[in-house]
N, C-alpha and C positions, 0 to 999 in steps of 0.2 A: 536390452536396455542400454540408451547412451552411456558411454562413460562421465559424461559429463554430469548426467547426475550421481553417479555414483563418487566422484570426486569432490560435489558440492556437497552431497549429503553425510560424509566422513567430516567435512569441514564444520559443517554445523555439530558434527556428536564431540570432535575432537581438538579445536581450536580456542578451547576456553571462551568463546564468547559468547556462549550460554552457562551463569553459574548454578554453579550445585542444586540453590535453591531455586531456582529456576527460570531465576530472570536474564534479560539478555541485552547486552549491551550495543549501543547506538550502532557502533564501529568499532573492528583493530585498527592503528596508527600503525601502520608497520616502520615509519621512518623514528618514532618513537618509544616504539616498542610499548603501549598499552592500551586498555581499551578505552573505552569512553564512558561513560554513566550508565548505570541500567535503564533504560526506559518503555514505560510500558507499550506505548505504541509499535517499538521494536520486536517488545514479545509477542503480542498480540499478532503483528505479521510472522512470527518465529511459528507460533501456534498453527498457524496453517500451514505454512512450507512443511516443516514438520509433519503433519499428518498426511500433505500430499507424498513426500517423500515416502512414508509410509507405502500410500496405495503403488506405487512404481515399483519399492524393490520388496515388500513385504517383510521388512526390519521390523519387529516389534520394539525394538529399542529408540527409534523416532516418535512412537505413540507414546512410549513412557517418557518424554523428555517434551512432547507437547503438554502431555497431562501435568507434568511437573511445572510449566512454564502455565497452565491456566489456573495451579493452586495457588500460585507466586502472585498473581493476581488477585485474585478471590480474598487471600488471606492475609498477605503483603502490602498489597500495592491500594488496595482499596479501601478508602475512607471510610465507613458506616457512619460516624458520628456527625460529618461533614456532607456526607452525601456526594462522595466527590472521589474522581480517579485522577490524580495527579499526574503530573508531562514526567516528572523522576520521584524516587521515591525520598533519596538525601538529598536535600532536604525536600518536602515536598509542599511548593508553595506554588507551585503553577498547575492550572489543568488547561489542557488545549481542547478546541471543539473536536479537528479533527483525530488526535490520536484518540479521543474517547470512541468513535466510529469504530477505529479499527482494531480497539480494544475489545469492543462489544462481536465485531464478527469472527476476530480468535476465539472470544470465547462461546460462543454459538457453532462453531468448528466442532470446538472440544466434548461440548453437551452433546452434539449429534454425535461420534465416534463414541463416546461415553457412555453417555445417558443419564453422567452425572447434575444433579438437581441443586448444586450451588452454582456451577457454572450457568444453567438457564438464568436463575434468579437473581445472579451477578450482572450479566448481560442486561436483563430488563431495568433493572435499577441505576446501570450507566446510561441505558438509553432513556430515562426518564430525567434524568440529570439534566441531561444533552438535552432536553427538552424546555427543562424549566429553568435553566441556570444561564442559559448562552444566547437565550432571544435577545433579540434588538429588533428594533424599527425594520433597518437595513438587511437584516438577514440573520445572520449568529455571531455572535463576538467572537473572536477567535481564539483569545487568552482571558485566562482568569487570571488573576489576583487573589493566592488561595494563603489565611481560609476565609478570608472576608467574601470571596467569591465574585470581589468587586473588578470589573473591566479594566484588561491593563492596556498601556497606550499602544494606540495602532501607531502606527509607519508605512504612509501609504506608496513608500519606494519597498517594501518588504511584502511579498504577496502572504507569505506565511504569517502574516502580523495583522493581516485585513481581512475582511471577509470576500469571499469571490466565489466564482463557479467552481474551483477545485474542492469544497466544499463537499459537494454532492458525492464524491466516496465516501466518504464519511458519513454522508446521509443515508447512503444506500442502509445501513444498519439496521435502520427504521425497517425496510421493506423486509432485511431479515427475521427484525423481531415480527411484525407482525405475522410471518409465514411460520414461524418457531412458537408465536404465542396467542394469534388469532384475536390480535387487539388490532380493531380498524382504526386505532388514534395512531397508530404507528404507521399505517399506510399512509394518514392522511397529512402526515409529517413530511414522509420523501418525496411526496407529491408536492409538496408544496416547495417543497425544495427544488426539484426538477422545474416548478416554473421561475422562480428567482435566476438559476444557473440559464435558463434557455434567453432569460430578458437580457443579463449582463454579458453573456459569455465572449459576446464579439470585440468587447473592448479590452479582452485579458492581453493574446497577444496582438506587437512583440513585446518586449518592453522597452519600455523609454530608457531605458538605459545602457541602451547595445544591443550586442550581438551574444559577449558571454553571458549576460545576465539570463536571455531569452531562450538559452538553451535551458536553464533554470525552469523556466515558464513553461517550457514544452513538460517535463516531468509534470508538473501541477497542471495543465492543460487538460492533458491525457488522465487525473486524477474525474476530471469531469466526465470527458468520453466512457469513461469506466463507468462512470455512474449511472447515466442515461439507461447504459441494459435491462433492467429489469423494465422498461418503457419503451424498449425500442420500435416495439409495433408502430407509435402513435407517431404521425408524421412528422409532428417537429423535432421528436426528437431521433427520429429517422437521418432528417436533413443535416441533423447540425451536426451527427456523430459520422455521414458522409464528407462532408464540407473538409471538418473537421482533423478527419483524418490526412487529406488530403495536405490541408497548409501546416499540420505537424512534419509530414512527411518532404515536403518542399523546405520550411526553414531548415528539419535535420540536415539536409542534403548541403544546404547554406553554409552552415555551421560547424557542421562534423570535422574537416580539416583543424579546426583553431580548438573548437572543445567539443569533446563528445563526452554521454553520459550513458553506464552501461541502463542505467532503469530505464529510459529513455527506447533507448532500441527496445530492451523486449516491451516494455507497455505498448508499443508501437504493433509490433509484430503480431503481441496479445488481441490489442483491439481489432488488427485488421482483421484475423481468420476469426474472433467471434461476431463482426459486423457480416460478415461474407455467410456466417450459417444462421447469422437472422435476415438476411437478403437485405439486410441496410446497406450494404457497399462490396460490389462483388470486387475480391480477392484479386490484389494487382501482385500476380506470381513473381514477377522477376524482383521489385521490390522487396514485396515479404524474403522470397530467396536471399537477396542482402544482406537484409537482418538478420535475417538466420545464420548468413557465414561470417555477418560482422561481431555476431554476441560474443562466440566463442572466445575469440581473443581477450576477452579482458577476461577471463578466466585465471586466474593466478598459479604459477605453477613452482613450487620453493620447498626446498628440505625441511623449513621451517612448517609446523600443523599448523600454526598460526595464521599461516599464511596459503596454503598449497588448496586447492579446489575454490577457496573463495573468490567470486568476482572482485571487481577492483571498481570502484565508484566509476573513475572517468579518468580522460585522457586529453591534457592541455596542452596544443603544439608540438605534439608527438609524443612527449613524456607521460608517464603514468603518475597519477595520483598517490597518495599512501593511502586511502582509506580504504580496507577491504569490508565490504558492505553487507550486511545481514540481508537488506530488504533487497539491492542490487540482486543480489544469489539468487530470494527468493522469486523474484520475478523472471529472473530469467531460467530458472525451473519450471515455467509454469509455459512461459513463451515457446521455451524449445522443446519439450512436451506438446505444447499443443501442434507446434509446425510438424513435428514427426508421430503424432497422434490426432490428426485432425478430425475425425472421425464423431468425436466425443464433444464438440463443442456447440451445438447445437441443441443438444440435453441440455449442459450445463449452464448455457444462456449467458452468463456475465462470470466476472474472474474469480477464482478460488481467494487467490491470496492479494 
């Protein structure tokens, strides 16, 4: 087994940025030494790395620290009387579309490795949420205004603030629930989502606002190519997660000098080799190779637990960021796994975490 994951997966048991009770915060600040808020969509991606780190080194103590991270949900973080999973839990006055998505698939993780029967019934009741609470016209609102549940203001310079094709990770959820609960209103959900994301998705990037901002966009971009998998059979959405890949991998190259983002490379590296075992886009080796020797580097290495195994968000004109990244980690666990485990991604069909 790489070491690299064994250095991330120490960093997630021992860097405090998973609490006791089992929530998990956004980010360490390393330049200020503390973390940042617990937020559920953090756990919810903590949930899975965690259990993936599981199947690699066979730690049991990653599975008790996912499970711990899906009660923190279940019985913490989630609304009953509201009907509602909040963006943080102090106070808790925002729900997001998307981290409801990737709430629901942590916890769809956990009931599978489990088999415990709050976390199914947690999951369906966010994805029913996500259903009834976030339509619009346009597609899903992005923010609530909780507990009124009433739409807070977009910013349509703020892609996290609008609705768009990054969207469709989040939607994927649906397609989870319906395989976890054999409800076709949930299929009919991510379907519908995939054809909203296929209409608009050409005018995401770059953004109108540069060159830093659009390395931004490329992380949300890639949030969409993600999503597509469970469809990838059907031609359109064949073309657009070929295309797709292609002008992520061109602006990164752009970009990469002035800012690079480590989610960025493995989503990248992710999609290519499971695009290539759905024969949506055969495997440009020297490229993916890149990624693969570029991830490591932002690997964090420091006396400090706080600090040591965890990726490092990104790198602005040579210098490195402070933010040592939960979901950064997780994805690039998953990336360099799959480049030194390729084998396996053809089963798997679309991303774990």
């Amino acid at each position: 087994m790489s070491n690299h994951f064994e250095r991330a997966g120490h960093w997630f048991l021992a860097s405090g940025i998973q609490y006791p009770a089992g929530g998990v915060a956004r980010y360490y600040r390393a330049d200020a030494e503390h973390n940042r808020a617990i937020s559920t969509e953090i756990t919810g991606y903590s949930i899975s790395a965690l259990l993936y780190l599981e199947t690699l080194t066979g730690n049991p103590r990653y599975r008790d620290r996912a499970l711990a991270a899906a009660r923190f949900l279940v019985r913490d973080a989630w609304q009953p009387l509201l009907n509602a999973m909040p963006f943080e839990t102090d106070p808790p006055v925002l729900a997001y579309f998307f981290d409801c998505g990737i709430v629901v698939r942590g916890l769809l993780a956990a009931w599978r490795a489990s088999g415990v029967q709050e976390f199914l019934d947690c999951a369906i009741a966010v994805g029913r949420a996500m259903a009834r609470d976030f339509r619009v016209a346009d597609g899903w609102h992005p923010i609530l205004d909780l507990p009124a549940k009433t739409p807070a203001g977009r910013d349509p310079a703020s892609w996290s603030r609008s609705p768009g094709c990054y969207q469709l990770k989040s939607a994927m959820a649906w397609w989870d629930l319906h395989l976890a609960a054999g409800d076709m209103a949930f299929s009919l959900l991510y379907r519908e989502s995939v054809e909203r994301a296929l209409a608009n998705h050409a005018s995401f990037l770059p953004d109108p606002a540069g060159r830093l901002k659009t390395m931004d966009r490329l992380h949300a971009y890639l949030y969409f190519l993600e999503g597509l998998m469970p469809m990838v059979a059907e031609s359109g959405c064949a073309q657009a997660l070929s295309t797709g890949i292609r002008q992520v991998s061109r602006l990164l190259d752009e970009i990469a000098p002035e800012f690079a983002r480590a989610d960025v490379y493995a989503q990248l590296l992710r999609i290519r080799i499971l695009a290539d075992a759905a024969g949506a886009e055969p495997l440009d080796r020297d490229a993916a190779a890149a990624e693969a020797q570029s991830l490591p580097e932002f690997q964090a290495a420091s006396a400090d637990p706080r600090i040591d195994g965890g990726f490092r968000f990104g790198r602005r004109n040579g210098e490195w960021l402070p933010h040592i990244n939960p979901v950064s980690t997780a994805f690039a666990i998953e990336a360099l796994d799959l480049w030194e485990r390729p084998a396996g991604a053809k089963e798997r069909g679309r991303p774990l975490i």
